[in-house]
DSSP file (Angstrom, degrees, kcal/mol; ACC not computed):
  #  RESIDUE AA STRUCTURE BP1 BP2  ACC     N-H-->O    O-->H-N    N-H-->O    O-->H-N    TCO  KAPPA ALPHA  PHI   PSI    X-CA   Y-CA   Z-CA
    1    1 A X              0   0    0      0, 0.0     2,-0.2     0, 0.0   120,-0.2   0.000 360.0 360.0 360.0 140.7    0.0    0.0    0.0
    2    2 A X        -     0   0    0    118,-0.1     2,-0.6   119,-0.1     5,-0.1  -0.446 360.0-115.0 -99.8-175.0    1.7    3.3   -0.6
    3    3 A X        -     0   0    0     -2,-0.2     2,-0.1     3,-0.0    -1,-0.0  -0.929  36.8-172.9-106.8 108.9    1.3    6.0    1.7
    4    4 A X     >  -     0   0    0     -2,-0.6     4,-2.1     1,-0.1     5,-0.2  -0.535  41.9 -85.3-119.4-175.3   -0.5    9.1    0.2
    5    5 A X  H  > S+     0   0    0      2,-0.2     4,-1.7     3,-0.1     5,-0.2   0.749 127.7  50.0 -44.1 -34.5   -1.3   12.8    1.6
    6    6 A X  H >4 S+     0   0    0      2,-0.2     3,-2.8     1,-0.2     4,-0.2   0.753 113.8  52.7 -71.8 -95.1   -4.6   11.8    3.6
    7    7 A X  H 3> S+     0   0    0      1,-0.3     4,-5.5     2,-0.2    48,-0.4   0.063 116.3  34.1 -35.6 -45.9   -2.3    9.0    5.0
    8    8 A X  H 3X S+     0   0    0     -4,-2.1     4,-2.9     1,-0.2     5,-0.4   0.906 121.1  44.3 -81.0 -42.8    0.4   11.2    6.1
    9    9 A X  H XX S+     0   0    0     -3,-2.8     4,-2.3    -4,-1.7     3,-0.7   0.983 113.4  56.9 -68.6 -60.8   -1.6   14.4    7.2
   10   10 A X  H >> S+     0   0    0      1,-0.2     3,-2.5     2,-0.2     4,-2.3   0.932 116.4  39.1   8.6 -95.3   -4.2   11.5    9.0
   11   11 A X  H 3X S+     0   0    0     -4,-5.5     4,-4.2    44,-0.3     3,-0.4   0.808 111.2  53.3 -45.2 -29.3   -0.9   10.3   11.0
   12   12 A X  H <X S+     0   0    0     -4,-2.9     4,-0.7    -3,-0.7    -1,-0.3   0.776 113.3  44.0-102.4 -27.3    0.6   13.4   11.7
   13   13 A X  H << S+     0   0    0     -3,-2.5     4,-0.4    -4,-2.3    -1,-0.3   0.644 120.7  39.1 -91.4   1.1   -2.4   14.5   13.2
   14   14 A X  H >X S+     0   0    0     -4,-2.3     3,-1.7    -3,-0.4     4,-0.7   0.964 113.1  58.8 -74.0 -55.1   -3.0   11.1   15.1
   15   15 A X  H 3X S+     0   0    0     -4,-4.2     4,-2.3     1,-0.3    -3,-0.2   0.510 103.5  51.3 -50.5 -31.2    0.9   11.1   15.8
   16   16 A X  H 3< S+     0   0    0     -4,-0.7     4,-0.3     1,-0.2    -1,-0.3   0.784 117.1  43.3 -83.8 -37.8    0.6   14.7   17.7
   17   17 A X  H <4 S+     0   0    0     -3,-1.7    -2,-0.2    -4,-0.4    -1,-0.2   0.702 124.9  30.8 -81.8 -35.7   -2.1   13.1   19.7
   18   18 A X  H >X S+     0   0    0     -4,-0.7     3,-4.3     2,-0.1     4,-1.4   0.809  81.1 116.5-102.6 -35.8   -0.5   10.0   20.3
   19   19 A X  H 3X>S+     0   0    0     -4,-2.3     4,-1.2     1,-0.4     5,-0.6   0.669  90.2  38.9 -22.1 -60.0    3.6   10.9   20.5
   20   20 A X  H 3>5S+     0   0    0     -4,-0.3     4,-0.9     1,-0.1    -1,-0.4   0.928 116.2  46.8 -80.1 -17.9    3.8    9.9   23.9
   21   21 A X  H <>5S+     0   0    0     -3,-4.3     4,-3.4    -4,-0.2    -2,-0.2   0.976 118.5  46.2 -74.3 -35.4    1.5    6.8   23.8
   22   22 A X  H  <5S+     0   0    0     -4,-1.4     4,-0.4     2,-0.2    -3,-0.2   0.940 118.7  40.6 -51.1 -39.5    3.5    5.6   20.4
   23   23 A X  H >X5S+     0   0    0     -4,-1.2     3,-2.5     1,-0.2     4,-0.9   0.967 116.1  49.1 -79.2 -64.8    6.5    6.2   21.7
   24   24 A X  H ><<S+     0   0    0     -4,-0.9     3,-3.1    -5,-0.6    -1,-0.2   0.932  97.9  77.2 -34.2 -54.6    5.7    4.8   25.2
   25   25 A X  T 3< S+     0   0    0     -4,-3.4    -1,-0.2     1,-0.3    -2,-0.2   0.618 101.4  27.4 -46.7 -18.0    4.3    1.9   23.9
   26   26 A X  T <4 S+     0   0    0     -3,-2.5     2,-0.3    -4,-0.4    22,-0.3   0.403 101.6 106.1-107.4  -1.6    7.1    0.0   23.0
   27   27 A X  S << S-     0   0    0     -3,-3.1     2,-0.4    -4,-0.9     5,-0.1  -0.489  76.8-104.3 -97.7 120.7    9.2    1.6   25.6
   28   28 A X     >  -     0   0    0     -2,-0.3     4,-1.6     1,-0.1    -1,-0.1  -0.371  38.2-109.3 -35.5 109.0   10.4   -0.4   29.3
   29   29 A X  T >4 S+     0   0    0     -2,-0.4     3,-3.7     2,-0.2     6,-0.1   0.672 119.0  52.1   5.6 -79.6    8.4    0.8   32.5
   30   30 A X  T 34 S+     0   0    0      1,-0.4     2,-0.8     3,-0.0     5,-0.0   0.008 114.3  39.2 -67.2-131.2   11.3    2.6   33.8
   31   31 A X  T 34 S+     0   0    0      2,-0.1    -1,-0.4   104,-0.0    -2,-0.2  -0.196  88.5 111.2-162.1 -30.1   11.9    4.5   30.7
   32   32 A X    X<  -     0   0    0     -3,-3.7     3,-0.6    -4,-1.6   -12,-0.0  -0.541  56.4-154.5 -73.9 117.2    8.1    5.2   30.0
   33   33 A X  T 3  S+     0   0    0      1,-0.2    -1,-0.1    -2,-0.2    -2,-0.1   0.576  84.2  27.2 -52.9 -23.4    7.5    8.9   30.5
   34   34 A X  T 3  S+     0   0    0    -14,-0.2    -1,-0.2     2,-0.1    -2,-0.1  -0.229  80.6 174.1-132.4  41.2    3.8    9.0   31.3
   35   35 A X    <   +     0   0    0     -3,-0.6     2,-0.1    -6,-0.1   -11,-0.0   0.050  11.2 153.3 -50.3-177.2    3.0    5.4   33.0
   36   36 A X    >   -     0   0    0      0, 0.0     3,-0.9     0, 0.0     2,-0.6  -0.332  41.0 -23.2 162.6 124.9   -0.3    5.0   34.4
   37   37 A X  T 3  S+     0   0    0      1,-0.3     4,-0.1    -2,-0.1    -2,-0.0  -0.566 121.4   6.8 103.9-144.6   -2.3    2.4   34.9
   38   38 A X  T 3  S+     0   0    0     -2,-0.6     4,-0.4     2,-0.1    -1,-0.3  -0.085 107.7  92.2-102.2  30.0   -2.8   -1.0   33.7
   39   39 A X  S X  S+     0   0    0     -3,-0.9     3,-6.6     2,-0.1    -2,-0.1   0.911  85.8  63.1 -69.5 -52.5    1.0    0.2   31.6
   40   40 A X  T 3  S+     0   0    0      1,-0.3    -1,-0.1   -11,-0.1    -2,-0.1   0.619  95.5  45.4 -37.2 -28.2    2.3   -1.5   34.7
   41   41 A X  T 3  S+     0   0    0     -4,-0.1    -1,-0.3     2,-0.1    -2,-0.1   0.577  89.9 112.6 -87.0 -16.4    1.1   -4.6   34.2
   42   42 A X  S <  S-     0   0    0     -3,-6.6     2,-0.2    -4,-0.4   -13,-0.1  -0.409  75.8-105.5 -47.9 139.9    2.4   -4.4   30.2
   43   43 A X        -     0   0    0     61,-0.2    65,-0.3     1,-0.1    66,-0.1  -0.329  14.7-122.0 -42.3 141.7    5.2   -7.0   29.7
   44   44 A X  S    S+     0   0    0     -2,-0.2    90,-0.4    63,-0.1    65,-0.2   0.988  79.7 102.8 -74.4 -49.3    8.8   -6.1   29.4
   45   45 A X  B     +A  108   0A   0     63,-0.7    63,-1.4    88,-0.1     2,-0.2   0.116  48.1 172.8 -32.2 137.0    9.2   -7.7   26.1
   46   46 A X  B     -B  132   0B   0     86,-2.8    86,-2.5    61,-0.2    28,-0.1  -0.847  40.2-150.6-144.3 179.4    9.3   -5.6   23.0
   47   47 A X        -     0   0    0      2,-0.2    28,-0.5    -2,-0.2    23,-0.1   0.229  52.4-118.1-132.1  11.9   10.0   -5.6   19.0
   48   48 A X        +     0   0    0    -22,-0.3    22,-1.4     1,-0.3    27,-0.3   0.936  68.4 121.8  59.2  85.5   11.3   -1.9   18.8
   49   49 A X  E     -C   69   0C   0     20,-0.2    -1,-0.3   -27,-0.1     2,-0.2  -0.799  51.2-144.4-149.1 166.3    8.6    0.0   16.5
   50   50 A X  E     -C   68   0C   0     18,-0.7    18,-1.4    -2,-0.3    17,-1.1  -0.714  26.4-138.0-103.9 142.0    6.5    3.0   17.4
   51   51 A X  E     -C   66   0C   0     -2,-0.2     2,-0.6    15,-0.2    15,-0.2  -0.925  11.2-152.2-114.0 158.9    2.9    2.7   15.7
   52   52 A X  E     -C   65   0C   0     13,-2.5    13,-3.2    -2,-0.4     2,-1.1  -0.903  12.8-133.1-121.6 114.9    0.7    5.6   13.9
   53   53 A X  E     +C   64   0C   0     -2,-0.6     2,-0.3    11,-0.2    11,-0.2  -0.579  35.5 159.8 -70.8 101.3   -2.7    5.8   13.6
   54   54 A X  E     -C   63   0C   0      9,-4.3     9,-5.2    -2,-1.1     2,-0.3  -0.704  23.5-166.3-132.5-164.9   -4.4    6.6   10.2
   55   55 A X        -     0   0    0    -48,-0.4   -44,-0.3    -2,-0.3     3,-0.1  -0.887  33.6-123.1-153.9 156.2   -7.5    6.5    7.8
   56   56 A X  S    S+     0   0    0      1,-0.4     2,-0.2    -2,-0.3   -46,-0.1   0.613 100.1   0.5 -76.4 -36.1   -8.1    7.2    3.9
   57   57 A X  S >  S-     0   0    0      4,-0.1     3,-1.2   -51,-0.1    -1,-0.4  -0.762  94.2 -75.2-166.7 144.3  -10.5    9.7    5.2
   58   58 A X  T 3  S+     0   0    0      1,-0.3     3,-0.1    -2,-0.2    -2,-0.0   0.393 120.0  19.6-116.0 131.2  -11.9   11.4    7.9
   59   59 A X  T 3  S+     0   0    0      1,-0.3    -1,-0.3    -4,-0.0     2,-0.2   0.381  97.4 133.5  80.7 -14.8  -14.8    8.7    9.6
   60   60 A X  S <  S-     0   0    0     -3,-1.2    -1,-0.3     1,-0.2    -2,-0.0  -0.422  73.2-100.8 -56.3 131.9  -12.9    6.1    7.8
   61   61 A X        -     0   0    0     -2,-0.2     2,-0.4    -3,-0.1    -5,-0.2  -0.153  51.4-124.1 -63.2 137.8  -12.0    2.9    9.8
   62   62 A X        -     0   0    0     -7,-0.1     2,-0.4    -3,-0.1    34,-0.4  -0.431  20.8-149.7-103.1 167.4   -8.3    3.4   10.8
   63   63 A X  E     -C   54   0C   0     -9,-5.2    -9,-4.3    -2,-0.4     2,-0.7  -0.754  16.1-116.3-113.7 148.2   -5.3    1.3   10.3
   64   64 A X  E     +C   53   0C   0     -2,-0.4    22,-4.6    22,-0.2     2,-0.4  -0.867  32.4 177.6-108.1 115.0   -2.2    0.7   12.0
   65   65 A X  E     -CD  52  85C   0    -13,-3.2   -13,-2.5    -2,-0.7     2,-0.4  -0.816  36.2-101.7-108.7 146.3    1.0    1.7   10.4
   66   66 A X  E     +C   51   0C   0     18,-1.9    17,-0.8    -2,-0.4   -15,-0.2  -0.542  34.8 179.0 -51.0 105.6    4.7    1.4   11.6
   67   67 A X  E     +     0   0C   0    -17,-1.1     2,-0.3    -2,-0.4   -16,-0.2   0.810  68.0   4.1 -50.9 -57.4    5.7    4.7   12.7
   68   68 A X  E     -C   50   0C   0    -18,-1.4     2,-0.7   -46,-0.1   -18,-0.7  -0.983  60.2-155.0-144.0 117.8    9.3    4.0   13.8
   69   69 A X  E     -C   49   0C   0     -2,-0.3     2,-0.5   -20,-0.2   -20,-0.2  -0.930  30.6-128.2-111.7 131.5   11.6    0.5   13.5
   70   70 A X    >   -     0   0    0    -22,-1.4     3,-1.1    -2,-0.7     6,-0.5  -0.542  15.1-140.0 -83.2 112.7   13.9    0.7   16.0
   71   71 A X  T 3  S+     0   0    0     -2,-0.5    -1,-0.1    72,-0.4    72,-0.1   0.685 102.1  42.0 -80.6   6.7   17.4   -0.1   13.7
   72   72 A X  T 3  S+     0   0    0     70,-0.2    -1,-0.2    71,-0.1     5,-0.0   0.499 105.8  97.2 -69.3 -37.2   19.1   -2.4   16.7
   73   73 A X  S <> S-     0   0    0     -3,-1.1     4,-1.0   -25,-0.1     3,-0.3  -0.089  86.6-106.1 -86.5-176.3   15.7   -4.2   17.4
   74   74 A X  H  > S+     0   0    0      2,-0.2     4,-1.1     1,-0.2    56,-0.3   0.433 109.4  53.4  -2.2 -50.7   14.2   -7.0   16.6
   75   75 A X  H  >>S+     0   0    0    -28,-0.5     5,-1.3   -27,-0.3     4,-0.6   0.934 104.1  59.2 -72.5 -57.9   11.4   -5.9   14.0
   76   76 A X  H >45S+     0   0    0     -6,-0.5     3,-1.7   -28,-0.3    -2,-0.2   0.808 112.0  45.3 -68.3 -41.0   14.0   -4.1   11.9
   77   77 A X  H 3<5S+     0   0    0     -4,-1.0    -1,-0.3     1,-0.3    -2,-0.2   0.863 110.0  46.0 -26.4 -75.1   15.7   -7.8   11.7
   78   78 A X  H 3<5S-     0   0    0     -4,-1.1    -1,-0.3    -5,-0.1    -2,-0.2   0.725 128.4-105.0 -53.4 -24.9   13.0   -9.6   11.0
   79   79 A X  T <<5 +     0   0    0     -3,-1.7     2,-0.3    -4,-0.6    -3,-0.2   0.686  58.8 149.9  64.0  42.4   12.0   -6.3    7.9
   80   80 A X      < -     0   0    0     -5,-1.3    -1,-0.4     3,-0.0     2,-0.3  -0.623  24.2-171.0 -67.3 170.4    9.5   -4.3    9.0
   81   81 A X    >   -     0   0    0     -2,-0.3     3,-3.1     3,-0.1     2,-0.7  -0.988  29.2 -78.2-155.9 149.5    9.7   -1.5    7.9
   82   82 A X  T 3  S+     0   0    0     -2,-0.3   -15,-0.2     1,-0.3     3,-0.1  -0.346 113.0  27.3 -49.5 104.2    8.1    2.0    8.3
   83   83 A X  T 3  S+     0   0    0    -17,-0.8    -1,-0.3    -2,-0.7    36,-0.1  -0.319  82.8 124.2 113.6 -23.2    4.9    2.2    6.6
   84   84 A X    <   -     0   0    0     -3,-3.1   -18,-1.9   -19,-0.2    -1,-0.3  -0.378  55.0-139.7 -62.6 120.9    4.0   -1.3    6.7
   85   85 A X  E     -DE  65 119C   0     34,-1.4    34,-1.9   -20,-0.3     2,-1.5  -0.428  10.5-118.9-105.1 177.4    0.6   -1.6    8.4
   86   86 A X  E     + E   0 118C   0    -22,-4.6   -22,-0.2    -2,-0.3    32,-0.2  -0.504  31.6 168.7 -79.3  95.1   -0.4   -4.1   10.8
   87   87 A X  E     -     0   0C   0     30,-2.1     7,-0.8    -2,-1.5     8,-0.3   0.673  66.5  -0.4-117.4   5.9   -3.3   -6.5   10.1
   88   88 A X  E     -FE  93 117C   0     29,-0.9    29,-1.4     5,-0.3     2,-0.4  -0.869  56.2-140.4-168.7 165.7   -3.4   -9.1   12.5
   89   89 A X  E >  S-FE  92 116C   0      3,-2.1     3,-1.2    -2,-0.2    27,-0.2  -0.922  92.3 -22.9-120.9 117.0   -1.0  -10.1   15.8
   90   90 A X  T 3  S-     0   0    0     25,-2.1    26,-0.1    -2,-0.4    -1,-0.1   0.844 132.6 -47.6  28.2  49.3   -0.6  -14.0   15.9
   91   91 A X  T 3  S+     0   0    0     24,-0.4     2,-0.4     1,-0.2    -1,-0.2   0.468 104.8 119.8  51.2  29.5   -3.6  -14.3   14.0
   92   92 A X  E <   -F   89   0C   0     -3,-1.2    -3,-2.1    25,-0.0     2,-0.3  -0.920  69.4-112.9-105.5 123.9   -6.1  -12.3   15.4
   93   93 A X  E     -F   88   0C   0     -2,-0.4    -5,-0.3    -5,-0.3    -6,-0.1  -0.457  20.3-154.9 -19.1  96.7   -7.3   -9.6   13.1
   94   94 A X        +     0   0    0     -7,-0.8     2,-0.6    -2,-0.3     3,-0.4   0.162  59.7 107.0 -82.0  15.2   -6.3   -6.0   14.4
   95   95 A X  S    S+     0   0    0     -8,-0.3    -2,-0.1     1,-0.2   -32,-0.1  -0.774  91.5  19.4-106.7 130.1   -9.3   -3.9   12.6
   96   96 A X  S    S+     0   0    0     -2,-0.6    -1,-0.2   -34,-0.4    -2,-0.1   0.272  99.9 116.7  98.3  -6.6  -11.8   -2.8   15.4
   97   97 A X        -     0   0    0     -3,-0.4     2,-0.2     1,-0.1    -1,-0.2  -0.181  69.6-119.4 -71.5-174.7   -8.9   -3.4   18.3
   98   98 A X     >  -     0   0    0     -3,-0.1     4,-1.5     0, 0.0     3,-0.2  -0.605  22.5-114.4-109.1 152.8   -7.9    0.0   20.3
   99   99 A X  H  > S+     0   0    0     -2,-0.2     4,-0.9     1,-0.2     5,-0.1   0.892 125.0  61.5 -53.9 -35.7   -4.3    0.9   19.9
  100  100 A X  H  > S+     0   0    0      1,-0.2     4,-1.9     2,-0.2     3,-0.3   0.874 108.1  51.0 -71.0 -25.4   -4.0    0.3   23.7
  101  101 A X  H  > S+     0   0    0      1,-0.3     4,-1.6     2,-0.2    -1,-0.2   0.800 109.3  47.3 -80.4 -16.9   -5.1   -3.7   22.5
  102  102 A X  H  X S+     0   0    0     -4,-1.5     4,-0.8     2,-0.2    -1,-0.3   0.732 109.7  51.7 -99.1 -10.2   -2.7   -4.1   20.0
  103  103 A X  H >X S+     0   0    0     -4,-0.9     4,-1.8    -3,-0.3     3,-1.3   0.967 112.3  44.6 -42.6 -63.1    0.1   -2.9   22.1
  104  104 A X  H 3< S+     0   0    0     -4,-1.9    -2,-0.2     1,-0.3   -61,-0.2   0.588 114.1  51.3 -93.9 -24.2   -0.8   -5.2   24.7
  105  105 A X  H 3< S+     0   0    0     -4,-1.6    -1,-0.3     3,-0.0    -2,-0.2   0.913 112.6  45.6 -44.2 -60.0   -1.2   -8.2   21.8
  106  106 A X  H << S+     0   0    0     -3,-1.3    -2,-0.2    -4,-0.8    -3,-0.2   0.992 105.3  83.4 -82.7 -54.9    2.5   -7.4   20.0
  107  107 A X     <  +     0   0    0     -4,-1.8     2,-0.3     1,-0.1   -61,-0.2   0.192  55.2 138.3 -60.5 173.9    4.1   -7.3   23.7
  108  108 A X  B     -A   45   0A   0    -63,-1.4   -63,-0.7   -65,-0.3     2,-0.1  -0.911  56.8 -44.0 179.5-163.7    5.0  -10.3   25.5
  109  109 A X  S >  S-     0   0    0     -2,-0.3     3,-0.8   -65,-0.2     2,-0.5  -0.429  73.2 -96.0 -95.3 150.2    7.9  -12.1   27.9
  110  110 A X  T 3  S+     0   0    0      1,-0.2    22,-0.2    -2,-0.1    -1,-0.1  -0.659 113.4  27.3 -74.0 117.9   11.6  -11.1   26.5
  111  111 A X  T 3  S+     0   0    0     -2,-0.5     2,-0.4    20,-0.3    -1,-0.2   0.783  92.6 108.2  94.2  25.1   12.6  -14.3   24.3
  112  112 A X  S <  S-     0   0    0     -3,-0.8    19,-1.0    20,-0.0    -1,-0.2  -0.995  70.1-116.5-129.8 121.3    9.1  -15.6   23.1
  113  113 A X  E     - G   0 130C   0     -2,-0.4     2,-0.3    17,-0.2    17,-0.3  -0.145  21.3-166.4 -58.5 127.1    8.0  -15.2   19.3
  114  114 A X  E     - G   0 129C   0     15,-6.0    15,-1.6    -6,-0.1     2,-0.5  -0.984  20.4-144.9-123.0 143.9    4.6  -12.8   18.1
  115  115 A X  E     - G   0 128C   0     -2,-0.3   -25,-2.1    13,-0.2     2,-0.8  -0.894  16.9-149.5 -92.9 112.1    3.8  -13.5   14.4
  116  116 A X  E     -EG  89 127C   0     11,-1.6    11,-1.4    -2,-0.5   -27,-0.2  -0.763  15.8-142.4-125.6 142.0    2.6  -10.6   12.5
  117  117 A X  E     +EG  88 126C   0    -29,-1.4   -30,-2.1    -2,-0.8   -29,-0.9  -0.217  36.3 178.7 -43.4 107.7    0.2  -10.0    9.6
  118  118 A X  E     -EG  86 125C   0      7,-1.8     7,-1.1   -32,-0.2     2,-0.5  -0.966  25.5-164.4-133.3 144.6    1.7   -7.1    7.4
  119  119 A X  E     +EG  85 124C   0    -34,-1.9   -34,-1.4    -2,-0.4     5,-0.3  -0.930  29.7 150.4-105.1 118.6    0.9   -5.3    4.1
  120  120 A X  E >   - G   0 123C   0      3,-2.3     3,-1.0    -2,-0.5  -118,-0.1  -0.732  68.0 -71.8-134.8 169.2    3.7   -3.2    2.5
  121  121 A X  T 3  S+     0   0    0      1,-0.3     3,-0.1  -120,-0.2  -119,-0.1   0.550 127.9  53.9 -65.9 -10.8    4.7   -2.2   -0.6
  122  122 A X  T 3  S-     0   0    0      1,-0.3    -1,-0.3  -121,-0.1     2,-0.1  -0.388 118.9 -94.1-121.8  44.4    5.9   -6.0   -1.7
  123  123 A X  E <   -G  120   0C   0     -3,-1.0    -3,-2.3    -4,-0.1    -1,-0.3  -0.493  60.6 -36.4 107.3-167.2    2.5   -7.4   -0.7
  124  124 A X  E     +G  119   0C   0     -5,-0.3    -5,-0.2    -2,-0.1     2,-0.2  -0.802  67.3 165.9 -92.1 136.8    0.9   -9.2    2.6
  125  125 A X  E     -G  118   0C   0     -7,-1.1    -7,-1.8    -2,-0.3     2,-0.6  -0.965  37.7-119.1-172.1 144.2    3.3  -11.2    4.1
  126  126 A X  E     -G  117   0C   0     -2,-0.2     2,-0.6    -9,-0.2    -9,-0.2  -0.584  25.9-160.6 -81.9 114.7    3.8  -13.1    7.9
  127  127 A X  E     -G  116   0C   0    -11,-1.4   -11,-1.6    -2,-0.6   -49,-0.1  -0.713  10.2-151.3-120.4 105.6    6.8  -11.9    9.8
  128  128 A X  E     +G  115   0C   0     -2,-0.6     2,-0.4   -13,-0.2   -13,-0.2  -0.135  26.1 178.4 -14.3 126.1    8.2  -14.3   12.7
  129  129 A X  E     -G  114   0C   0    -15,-1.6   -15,-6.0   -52,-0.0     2,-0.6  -0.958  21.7-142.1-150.8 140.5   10.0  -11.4   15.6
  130  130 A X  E     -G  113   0C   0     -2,-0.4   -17,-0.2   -56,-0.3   -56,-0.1  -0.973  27.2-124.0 -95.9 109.3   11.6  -12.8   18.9
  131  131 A X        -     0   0    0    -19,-1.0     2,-0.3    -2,-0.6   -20,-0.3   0.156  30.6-166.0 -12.3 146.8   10.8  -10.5   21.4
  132  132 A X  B     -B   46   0B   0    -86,-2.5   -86,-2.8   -22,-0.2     2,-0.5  -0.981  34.7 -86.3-144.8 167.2   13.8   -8.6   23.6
  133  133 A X        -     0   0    0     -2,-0.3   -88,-0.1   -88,-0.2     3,-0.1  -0.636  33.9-127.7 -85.2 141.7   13.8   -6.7   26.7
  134  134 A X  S >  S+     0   0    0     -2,-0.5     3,-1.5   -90,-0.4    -1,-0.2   0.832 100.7  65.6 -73.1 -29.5   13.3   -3.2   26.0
  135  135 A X  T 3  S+     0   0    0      1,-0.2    -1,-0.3  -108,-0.1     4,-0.1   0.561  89.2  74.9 -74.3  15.8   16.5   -1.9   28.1
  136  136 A X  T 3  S+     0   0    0     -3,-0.1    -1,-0.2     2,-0.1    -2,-0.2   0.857  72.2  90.1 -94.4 -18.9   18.2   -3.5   25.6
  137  137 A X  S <  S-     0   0    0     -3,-1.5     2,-0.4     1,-0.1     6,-0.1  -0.186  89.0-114.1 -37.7 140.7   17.5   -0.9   23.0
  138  138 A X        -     0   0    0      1,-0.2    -1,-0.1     4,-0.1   -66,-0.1  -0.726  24.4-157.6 -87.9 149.7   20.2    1.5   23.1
  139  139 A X        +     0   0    0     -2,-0.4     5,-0.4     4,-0.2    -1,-0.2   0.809  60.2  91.5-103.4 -25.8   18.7    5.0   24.3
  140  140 A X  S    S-     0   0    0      3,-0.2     4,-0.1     2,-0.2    -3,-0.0   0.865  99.7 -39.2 -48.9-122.6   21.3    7.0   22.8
  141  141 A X  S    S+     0   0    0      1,-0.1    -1,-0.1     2,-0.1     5,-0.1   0.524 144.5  37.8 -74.9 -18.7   22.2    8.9   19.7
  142  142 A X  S    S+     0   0    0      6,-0.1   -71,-0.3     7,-0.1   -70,-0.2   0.189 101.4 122.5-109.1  29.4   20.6    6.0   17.6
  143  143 A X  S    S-     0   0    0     -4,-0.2   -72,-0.4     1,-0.1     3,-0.3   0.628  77.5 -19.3 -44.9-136.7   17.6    5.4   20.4
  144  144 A X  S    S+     0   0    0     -5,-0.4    -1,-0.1     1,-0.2    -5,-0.1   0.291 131.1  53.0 -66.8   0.8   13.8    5.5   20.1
  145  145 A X  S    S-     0   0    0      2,-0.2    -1,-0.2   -77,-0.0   -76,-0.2   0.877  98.2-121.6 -98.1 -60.2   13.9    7.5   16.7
  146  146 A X        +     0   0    0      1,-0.6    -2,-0.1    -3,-0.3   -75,-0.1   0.195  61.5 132.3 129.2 -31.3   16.0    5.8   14.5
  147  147 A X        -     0   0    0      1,-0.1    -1,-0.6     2,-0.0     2,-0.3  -0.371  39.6-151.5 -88.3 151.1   18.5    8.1   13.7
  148  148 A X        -     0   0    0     -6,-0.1    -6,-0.1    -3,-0.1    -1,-0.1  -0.774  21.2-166.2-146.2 149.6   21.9    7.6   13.7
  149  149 A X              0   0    0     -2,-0.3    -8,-0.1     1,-0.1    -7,-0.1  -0.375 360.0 360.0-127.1  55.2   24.7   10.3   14.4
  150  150 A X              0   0    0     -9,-0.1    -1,-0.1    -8,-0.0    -8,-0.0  -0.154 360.0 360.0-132.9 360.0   27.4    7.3   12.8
């Protein structure tokens, strides 16, 4: 699926909305700015992406795209890649979940596999990812963003 203007202007206005829950979501307790809640009870296991919320058009059912792939983690390993959206979590369907349910689906115990359903530009396709513990991410110049100062 390519990525058009609605998509981006969509995310970017989800993303504004969301910036600390995306980011938080993938993120270790300790490290998670804004806990609250049942985050405490999230598993430490992670697959280092951020997700975006978008739609084709306003009232449109929304989709869940990769925001951010973390280039150390897991995901990036396996090829996600940024845009790729999400359409089911070890074979459960992700259209009608909440963002907070499909976090709590892709996390899991540090060293235990989630399968996920993805559509990207080279098709639908199944991607195997081994979980890791999220302080295992480097936080640094190539942290939660992606960017590399290398």
């Amino acid at each position: 699926m390519r990525i058009t203007r609605i998509h981006i202007a969509a995310g970017l206005m989800m993303g504004l909305l969301l910036t600390g829950a995306a980011w938080a979501a993938d993120q270790p307790m300790s490290q998670t700015p804004y806990a609250h809640g049942d985050d405490a009870k999230l598993p430490s296991g992670v697959i280092g992406v951020s997700l975006q919320v978008g739609a084709e058009r306003i009232g449109d059912p929304s989709v869940l795209y990769v925001g951010m792939v973390h280039p150390e983690g897991p995901a990036h390993q396996a090829g996600l890649r940024h845009g790729d959206e999400i359409m089911t979590v070890d074979g459960t369907a992700v259209s009608g979940k909440s963002y907070e349910q499909v976090v709590k689906m892709i996390r899991g115990e540090s060293g235990t596999i989630v399968k996920l359903g993805i559509k990207g530009d080279g098709g639908t396709r199944e991607l195997s990812i081994t979980r890791m513990a999220g302080d295992k991410l480097s936080k640094g110049p190539t942290g939660s963003h992606g960017s590399s100062n290398k």
